[in-house]
C-alpha positions in Angstrom: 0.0 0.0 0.0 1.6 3.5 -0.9 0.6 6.5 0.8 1.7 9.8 -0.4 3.9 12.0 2.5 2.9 15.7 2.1 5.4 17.8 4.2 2.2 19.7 6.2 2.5 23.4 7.5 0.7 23.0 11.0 -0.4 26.4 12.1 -0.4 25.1 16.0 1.1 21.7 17.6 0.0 18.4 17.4 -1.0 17.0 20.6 -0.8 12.2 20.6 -3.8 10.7 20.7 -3.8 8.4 23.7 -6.3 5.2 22.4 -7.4 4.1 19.1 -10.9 2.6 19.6 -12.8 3.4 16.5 -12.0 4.6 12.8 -14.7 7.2 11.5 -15.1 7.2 7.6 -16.3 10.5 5.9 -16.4 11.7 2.9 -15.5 15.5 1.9 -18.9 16.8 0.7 -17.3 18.2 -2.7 -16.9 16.1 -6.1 -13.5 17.0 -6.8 -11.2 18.2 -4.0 -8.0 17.5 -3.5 -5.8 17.2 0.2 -4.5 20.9 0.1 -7.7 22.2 -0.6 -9.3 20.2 2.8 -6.4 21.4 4.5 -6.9 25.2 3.7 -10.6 24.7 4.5 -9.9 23.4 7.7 -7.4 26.1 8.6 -10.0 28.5 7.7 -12.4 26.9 10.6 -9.4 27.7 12.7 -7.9 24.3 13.1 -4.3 23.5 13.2 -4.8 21.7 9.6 -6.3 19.0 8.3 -8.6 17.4 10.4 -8.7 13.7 9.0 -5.5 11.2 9.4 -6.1 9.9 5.4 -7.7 11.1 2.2 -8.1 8.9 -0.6 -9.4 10.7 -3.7 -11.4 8.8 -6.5 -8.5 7.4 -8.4 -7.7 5.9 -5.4 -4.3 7.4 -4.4 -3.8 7.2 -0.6 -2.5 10.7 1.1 -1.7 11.4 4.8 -3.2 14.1 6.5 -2.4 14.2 10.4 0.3 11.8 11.9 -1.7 8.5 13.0 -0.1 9.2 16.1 -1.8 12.9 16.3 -5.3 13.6 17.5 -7.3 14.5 14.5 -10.1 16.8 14.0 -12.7 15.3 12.5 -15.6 13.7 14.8 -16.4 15.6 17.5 -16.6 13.7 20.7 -14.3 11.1 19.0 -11.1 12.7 17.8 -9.4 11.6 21.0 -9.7 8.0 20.0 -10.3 7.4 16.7 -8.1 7.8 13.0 -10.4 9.8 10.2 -10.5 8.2 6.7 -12.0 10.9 4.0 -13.0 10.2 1.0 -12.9 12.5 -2.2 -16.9 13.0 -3.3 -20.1 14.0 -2.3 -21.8 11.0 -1.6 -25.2 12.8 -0.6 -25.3 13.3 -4.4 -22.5 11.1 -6.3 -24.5 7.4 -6.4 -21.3 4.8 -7.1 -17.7 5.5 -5.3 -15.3 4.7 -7.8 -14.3 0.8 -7.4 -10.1 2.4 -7.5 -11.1 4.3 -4.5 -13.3 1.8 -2.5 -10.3 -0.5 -2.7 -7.8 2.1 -1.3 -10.6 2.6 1.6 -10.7 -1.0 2.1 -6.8 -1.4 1.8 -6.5 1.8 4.5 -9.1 -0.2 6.9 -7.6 -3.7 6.6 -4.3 -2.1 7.2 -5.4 -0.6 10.1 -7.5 -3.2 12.1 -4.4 -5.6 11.6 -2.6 -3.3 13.8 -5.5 -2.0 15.8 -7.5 -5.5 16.2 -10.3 -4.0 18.5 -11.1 -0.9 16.9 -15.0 -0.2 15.5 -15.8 1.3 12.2 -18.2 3.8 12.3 -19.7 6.4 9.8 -19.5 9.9 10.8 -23.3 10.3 11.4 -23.0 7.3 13.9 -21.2 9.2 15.7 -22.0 13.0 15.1 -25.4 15.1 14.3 -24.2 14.8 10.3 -25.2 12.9 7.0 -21.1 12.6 6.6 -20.6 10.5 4.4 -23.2 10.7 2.7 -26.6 8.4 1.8 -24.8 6.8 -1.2 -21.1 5.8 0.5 -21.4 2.6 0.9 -20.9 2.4 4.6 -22.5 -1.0 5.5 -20.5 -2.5 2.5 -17.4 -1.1 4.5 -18.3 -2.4 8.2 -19.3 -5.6 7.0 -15.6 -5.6 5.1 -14.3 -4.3 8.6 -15.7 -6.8 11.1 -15.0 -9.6 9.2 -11.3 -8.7 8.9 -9.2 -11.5 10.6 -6.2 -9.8 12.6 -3.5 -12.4 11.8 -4.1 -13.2 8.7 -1.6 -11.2 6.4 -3.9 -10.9 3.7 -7.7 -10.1 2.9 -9.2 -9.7 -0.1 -12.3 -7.1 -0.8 -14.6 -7.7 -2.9 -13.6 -6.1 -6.0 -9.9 -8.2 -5.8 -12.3 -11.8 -4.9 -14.3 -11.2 -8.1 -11.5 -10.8 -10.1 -9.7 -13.9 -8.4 -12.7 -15.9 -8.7 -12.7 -15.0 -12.8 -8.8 -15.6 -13.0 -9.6 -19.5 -11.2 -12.7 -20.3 -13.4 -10.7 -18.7 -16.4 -7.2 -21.2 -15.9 -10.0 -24.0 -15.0 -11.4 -23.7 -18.7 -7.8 -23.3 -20.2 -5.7 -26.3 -18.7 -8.9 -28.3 -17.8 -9.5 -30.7 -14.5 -9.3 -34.4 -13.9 -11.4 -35.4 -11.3 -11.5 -39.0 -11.4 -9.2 -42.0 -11.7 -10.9 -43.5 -15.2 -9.2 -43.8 -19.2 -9.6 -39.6 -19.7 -6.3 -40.1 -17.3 -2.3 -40.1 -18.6 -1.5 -43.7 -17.8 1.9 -42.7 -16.8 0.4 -40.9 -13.9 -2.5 -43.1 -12.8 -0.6 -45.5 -10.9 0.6 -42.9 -8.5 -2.7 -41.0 -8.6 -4.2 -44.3 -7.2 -1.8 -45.0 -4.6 -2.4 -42.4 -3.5 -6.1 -42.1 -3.4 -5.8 -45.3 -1.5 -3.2 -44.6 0.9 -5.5 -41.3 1.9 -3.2 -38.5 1.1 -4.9 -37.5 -1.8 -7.9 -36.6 -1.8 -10.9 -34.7 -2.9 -13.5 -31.7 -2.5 -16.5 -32.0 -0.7 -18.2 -33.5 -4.2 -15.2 -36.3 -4.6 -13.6 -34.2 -7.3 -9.8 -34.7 -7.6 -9.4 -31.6 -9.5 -5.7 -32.1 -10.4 -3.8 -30.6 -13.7 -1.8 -32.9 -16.0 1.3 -30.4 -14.4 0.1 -31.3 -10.9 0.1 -35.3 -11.6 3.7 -34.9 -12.9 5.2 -33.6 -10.2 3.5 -36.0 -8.3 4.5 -38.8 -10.3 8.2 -37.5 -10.0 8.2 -37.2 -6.4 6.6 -41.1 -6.1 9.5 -42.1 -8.5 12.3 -40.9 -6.4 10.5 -42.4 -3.3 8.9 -39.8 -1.7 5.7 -41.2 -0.7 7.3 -44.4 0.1 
């Protein structure tokens, strides 16, 4: 994940944030905006800068706004324990996010629940008198994708990257085809190993009996049984 450093001019200190218990997802009310121009905005309301700790536009690029470490300014009430995700858009008005930026959210939040495991997402108007982020952000999409999040697995895929991993399996499942049963369709180089071991119970199937191995697959097995491997 790359996130774009901006050397910030704080018009007053930071002060740390002492817990992390929720992340609050907003989105910036404007169609097109970029980092600088929520960070003047936010000076002009008097605060020290930007108020949110990330701001992914709709092209998905990732920028930093305050230190993670830094109390943010961004949900009232909350800002003492919680990081601020905002997203480029108006999404009281704007009906689809763009799938480059809902990945970059996603990305952001499965980053961050790795390394905070008990944190909450929240929309802003869960936790504020606001429609931030907006009717149309897809917020339960996003805390559904949140809780279910596993903290030590390295890797989880949203939505978007499962739909095009599931099209890449079926795809190479048309192109180098299956053999899911022992019978003639079978190299009969490689069925001897195949059934030893289907017999022996290290091989076997799905939930359906399927075998589901490549011709690639029974070679390598067949290798390995030759130079005594399996015994």
């Amino acid at each position: 994940m790359k996130i774009c450093e901006i050397d910030w001019k704080w018009k007053n200190g930071l002060s740390s944030r002492a817990k992390t218990n929720y992340v609050v997802l907003h989105h910036a009310a404007a169609k097109a905006c970029s980092p600088y121009q929520v960070d003047s905005w936010h000076k002009a309301n008097g605060w020290t800068g930007i108020g949110y700790h990330y701001f992914v536009r709709k092209d998905g690029t990732i920028y930093r706004g305050r230190p993670e470490w830094a109390t943010g300014a961004h949900a009232q009430g909350k800002n003492h324990e919680s990081i601020g995700i905002c997203a480029e858009g108006n999404y009281d008005e704007e009906y689809i996010m763009p799938d480059a930026q809902k990945d970059s959210i996603q990305e952001l939040l499965r980053d961050i629940k790795l390394r905070y495991p008990n944190t909450t997402v929240k929309g802003h108007r869960n936790v504020g008198a606001t429609s931030c982020p907006g009717k149309y952000y897809p917020l339960s999409e996003m805390m559904t994708f949140y809780r279910n999040i596993i903290p030590n697995e390295s890797e989880v895929l949203s939505v978007t990257q499962y739909e095009e991993l599931k099209k890449e399996i079926n795809q190479l499942k048309t192109r180098v085809g299956y053999f899911n049963y022992i019978d003639n369709n079978m190299n009969e180089s490689y069925r001897p190993t195949v059934e030893k071991l289907v017999n022996s119970g290290r091989l076997k199937g799905n939930e359906k009996g399927e075998l589901m191995l490549t011709n690639d697959m029974m070679r390598i097995l067949t290798i390995l049984d030759r130079v005594g491997v399996f015994g």
